[in-house]
C-alpha positions in Angstrom: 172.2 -10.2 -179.4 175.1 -7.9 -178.7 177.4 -8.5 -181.4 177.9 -9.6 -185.2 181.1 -11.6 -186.5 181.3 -11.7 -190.2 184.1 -14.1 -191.4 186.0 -13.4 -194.5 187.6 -16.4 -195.7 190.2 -15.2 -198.6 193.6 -15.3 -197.7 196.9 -14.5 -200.1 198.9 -16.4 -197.8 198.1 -19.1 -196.1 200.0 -18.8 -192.4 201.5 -21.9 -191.0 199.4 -22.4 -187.8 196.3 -21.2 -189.0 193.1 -23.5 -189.0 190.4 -20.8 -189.7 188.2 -21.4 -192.5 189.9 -19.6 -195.3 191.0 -20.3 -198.9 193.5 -18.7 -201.3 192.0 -15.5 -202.6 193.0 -16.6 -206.5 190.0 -17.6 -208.4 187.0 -16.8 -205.3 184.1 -15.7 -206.0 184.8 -12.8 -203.6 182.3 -10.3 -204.7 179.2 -13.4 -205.2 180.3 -14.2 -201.8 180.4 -10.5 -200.2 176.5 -10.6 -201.5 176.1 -13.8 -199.5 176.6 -11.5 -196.9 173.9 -9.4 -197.3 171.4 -12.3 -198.1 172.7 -14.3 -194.9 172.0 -11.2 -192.9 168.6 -10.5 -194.6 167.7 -13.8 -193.7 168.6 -14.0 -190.0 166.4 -10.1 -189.9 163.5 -12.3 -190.9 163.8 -15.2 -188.6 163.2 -12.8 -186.0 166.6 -12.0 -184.6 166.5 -8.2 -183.0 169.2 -5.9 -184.8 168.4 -2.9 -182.1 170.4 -3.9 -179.4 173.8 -4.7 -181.3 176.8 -3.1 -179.8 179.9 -4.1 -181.7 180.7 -5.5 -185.5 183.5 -7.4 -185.9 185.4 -8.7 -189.5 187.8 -11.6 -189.1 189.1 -14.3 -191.1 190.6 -14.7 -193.0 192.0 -11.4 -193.8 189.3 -9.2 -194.4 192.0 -6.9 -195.6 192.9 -9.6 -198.3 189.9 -7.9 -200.0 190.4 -5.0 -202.7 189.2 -1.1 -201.3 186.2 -1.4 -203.3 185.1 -5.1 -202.0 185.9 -3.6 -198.4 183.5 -0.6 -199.6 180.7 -2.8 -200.8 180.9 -4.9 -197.6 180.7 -1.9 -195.4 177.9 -0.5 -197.3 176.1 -3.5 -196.3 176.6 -3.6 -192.5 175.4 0.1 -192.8 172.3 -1.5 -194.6 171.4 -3.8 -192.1 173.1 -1.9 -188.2 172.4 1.8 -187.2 176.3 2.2 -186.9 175.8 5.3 -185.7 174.8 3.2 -182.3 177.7 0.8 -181.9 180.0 0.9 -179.1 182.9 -0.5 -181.4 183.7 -1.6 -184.8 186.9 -3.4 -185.9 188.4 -5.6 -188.5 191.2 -7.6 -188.6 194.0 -6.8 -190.8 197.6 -7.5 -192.4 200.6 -5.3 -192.4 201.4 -5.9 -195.5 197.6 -5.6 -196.9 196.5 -2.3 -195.1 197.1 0.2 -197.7 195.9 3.9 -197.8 193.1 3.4 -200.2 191.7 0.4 -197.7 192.3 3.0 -194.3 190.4 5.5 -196.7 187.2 3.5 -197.1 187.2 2.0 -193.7 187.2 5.2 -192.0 185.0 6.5 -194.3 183.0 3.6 -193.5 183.0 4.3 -189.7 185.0 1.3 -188.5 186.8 2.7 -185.5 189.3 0.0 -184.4 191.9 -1.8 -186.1 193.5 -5.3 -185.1 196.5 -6.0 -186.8 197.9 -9.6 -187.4 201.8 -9.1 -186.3 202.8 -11.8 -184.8 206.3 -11.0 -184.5 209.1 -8.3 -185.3 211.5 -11.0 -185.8 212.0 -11.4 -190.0 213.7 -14.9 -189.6 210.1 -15.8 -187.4 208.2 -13.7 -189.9 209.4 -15.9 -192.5 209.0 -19.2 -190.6 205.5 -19.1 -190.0 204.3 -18.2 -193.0 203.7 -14.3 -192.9 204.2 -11.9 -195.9 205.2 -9.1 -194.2 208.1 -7.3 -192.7 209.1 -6.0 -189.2 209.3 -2.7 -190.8 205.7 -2.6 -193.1 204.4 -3.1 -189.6 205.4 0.0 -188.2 204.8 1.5 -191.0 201.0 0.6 -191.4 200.2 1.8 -187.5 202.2 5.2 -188.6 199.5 5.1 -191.5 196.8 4.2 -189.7 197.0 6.8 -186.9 197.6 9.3 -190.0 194.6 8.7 -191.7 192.4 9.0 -187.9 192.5 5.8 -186.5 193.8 5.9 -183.0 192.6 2.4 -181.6 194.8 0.3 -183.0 195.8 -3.3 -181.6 198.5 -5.7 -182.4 198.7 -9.5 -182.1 201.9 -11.4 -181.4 202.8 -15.3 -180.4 204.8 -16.6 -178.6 206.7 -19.8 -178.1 207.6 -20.0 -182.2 209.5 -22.8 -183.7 213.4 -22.2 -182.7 212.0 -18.7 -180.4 214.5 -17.6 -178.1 214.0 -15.3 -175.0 216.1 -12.6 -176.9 213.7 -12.5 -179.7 210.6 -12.1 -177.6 212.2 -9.5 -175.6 213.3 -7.9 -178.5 209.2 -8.4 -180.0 207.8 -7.1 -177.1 210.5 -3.8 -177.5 209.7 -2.5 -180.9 206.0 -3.6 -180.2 205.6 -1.5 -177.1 208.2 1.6 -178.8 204.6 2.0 -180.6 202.6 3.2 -177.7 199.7 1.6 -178.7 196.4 1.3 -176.4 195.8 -2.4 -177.2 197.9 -5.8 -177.3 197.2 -9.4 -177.3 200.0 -12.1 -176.2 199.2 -15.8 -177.4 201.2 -18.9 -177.1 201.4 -20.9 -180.1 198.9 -23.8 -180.3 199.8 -26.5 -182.9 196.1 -27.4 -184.4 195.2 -30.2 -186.6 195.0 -29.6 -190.0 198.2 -27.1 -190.1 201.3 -26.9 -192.0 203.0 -27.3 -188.3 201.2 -30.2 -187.7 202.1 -32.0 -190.6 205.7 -30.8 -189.5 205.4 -31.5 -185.9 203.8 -35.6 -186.5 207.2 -35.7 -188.8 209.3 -34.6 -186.0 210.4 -30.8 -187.9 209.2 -28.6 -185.1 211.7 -27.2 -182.8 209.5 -25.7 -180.2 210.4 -23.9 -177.0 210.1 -26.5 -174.1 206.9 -26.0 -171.3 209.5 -23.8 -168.8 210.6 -21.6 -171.6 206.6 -21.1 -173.0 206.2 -19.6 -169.0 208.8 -17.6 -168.8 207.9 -15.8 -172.0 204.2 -15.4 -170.6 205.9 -14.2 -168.0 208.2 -11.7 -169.4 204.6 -10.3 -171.5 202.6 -10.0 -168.2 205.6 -8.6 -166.5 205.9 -5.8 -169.6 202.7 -5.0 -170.4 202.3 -4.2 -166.7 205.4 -1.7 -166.6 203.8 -0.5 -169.9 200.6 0.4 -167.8 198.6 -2.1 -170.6 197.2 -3.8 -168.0 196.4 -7.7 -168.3 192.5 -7.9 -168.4 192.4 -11.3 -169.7 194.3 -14.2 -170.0 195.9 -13.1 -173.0 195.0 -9.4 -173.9 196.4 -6.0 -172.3 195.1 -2.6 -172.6 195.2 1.1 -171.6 192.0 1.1 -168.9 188.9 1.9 -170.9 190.3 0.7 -174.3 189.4 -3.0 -174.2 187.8 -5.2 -176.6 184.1 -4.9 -176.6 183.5 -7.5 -179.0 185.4 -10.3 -177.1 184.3 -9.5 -173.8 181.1 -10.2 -175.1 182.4 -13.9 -175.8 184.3 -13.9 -172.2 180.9 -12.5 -170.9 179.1 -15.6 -172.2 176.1 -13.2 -174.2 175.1 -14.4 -177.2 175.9 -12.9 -181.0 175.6 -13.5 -184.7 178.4 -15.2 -186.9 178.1 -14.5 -190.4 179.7 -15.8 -193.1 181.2 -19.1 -194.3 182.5 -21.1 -191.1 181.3 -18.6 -188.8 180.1 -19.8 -185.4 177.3 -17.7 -183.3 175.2 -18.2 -180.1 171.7 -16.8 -180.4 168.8 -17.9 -178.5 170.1 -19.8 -176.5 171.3 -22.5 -179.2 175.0 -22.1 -180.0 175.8 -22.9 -184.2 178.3 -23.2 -187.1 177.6 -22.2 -190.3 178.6 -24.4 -193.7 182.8 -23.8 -193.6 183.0 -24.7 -198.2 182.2 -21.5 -200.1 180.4 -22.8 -202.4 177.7 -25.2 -200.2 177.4 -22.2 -198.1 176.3 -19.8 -201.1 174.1 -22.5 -202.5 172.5 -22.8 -199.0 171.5 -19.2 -198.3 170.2 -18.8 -202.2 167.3 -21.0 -201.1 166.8 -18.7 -198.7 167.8 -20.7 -195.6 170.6 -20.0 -193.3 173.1 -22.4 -193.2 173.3 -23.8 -190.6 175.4 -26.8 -190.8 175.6 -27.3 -186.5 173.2 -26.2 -184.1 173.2 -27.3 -179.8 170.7 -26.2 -177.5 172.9 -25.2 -174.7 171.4 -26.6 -171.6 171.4 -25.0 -167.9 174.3 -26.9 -166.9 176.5 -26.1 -170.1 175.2 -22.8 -169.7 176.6 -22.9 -166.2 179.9 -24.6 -167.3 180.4 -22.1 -170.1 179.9 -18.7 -167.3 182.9 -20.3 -165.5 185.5 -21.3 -168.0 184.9 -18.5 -170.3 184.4 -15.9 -167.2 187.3 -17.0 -166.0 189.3 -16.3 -168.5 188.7 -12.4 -167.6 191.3 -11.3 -164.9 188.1 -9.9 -162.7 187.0 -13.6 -162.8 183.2 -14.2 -162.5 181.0 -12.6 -160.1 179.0 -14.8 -157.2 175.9 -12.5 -157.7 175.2 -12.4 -161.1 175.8 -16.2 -161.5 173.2 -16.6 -158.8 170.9 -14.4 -160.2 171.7 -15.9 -164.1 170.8 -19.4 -163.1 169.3 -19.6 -159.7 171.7 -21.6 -158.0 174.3 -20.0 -155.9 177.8 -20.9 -157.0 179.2 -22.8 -153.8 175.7 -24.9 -154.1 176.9 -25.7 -157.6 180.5 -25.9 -157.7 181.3 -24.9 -154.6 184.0 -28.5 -154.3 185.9 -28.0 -157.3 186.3 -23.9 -156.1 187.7 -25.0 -152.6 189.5 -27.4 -154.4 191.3 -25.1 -156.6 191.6 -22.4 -154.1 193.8 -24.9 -152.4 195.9 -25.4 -155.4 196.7 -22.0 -155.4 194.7 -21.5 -158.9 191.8 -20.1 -157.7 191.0 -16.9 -155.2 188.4 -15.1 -153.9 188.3 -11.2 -154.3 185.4 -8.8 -153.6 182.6 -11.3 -154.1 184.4 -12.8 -157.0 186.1 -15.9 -158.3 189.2 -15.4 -160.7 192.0 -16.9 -161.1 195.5 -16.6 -159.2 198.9 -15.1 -160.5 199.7 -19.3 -160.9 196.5 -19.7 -162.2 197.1 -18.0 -164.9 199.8 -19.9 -166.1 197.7 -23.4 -165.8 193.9 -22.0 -166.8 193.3 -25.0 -168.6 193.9 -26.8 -165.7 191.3 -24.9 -164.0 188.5 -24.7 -166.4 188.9 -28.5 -166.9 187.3 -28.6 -163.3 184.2 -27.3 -164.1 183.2 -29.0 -167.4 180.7 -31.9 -167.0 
């Protein structure tokens, strides 16, 4: 195991394209649940699960910021409990503008978490507002001024793309003020309308004006093309960063190891068997009280999915996946096992080969889906 998720499921706002396990912070049991925590992470110590070789911690939601300084503080003083922090290669949480006050940077550098991923989204207040955020274009350069104040200097920001009624000018503009901040991480994602969202209610009624399939490119476009001049350099499909200041924790995802998910919802890979935990609060603190973790979902991941999984989430990764290791992971050499759909794709311009690896073409990057189809089942 090389990393731990813990999911934090209160929210104050509830954004319009989210579909995250979360739940309005009003009336939680936010501080029975922070102990579930503890007891959930007790639990998966006795099972067996080896705690020595973690790298990174990660808190997402949620808003993990959503919780008050000395909720934050308990929850750190149980990771601290349970991980030789000390060790760790990176600790981060998520975090709101508008949520990310100086008492919270207080106890979470005081608490040793080193890097700091904030939910922007946008410097656009009309898009802001649209979607469902709290904050403004203004808290969110105030909160990275804060941040680096108080000692925290690797800071990442997320923003979307391809918005309801999104023009080129406001993305250019975005991408402006969020590169003026000089900051050492950025990740670029196009809007995906999911199930169960207030967009998708909108879009089945026909209320979602979004930017058309050409316009979604030449936005991704536009981010590559910037985040290039800004020497963040693309290392996956949708993240940019300052060489040596990537995300640990989601390579380790992109790197297909396993880790723990914690929490209501959370999802982890350990052992080989991949799992979700029980999403409802309530069934998923009755669960762990009987001293059972909660799994609601477990799948035995098999060679082949195993194989499938090292391709589509490797290639994700701008390096793309190496030849050797996957022939020393699963004792097959990768043109015995795929080596048809590769040529295939090569052909199609979405594919390449470079220095005894497979990745993923300048076009390729712009259909990946397309791509990882190819090599699932």
């Amino acid at each position: 195991m090389r990393g731990i998720y813990i999911h934090i499921p209160f929210c104050h706002q509830i954004c319009h394209y989210c579909d995250f396990n979360k739940v309005f912070f009003e009336n939680q049991p936010v501080d029975e649940y922070i102990e579930t925590i503890d007891q959930e992470l007790t639990l998966l110590k006795q099972s067996g699960t080896d705690f020595t070789k973690i790298e990174t911690v990660f808190f997402g939601g949620g808003t993990p910021t959503a919780l008050t300084a000395k909720q934050l503080d308990r929850l750190l003083e149980i990771v601290h409990s349970h991980v030789n922090v000390n060790r760790l290669s990176e600790f981060s949480t998520e975090a709101n503008p508008d949520e990310l006050t100086q008492d919270k940077l207080t106890v979470l550098k005081n608490g040793q978490v080193k890097r700091l991923s904030l939910g922007v989204q946008s410097f656009d207040e009309e898009l802001l507002t649209k979607i469902g955020r709290s904050h403004s274009p203004q808290q969110a350069i105030d909160v990275v001024n804060n941040a680096r104040q108080a000692g925290f200097d690797n800071i990442s920001i997320d923003l979307i793309y391809a918005l309801p009624g999104q023009t080129q000018v406001q993305w250019k503009n975005t991408l402006d003020q969020a590169l003026a901040l000089e900051l050492p991480h950025y990740s670029g994602y196009s809007l995906i309308v999911e199930p169960k969202t207030v967009f998708y209610n909108l879009m089945n009624k026909g209320r979602l004006p979004l930017p058309g399939e050409d316009e979604e490119t030449v936005m991704f476009d536009e981010l590559i093309n910037r985040m290039e001049q800004a020497g963040r350099l693309q290392y996956e499909i949708s993240n940019f960063a300052t060489p040596g200041q990537e995300s640990i924790h989601n390579m380790i995802y992109w790197e297909n190891d396993e880790y723990a998910g914690i929490g209501a919802g959370a999802h982890g890979y350990l052992n080989g068997v991949r799992y979700a935990n029980i999403a409802p609060l309530k069934r998923y603190m009755e669960h762990v009280k009987t001293g059972q973790l909660p799994r609601i979902e477990e799948n035995t991941v098999t060679p082949k999915e195993r194989m499938e999984e090292e391709m589509f989430l490797g290639l994700r990764k701008i390096e793309g996946v190496s030849i050797k290791l996957f022939a020393e992971k699963f004792g097959v050499s990768m043109e015995e096992r795929y080596g048809a759909v590769i040529q295939d794709l090569i052909r199609k311009d979405l594919l390449e080969l470079h220095e005894n690896r497979i990745r993923l073409t300048r076009s390729g990057l712009f259909k990946g889906n397309e791509a990882f189809q190819q090599f699932l089942g």
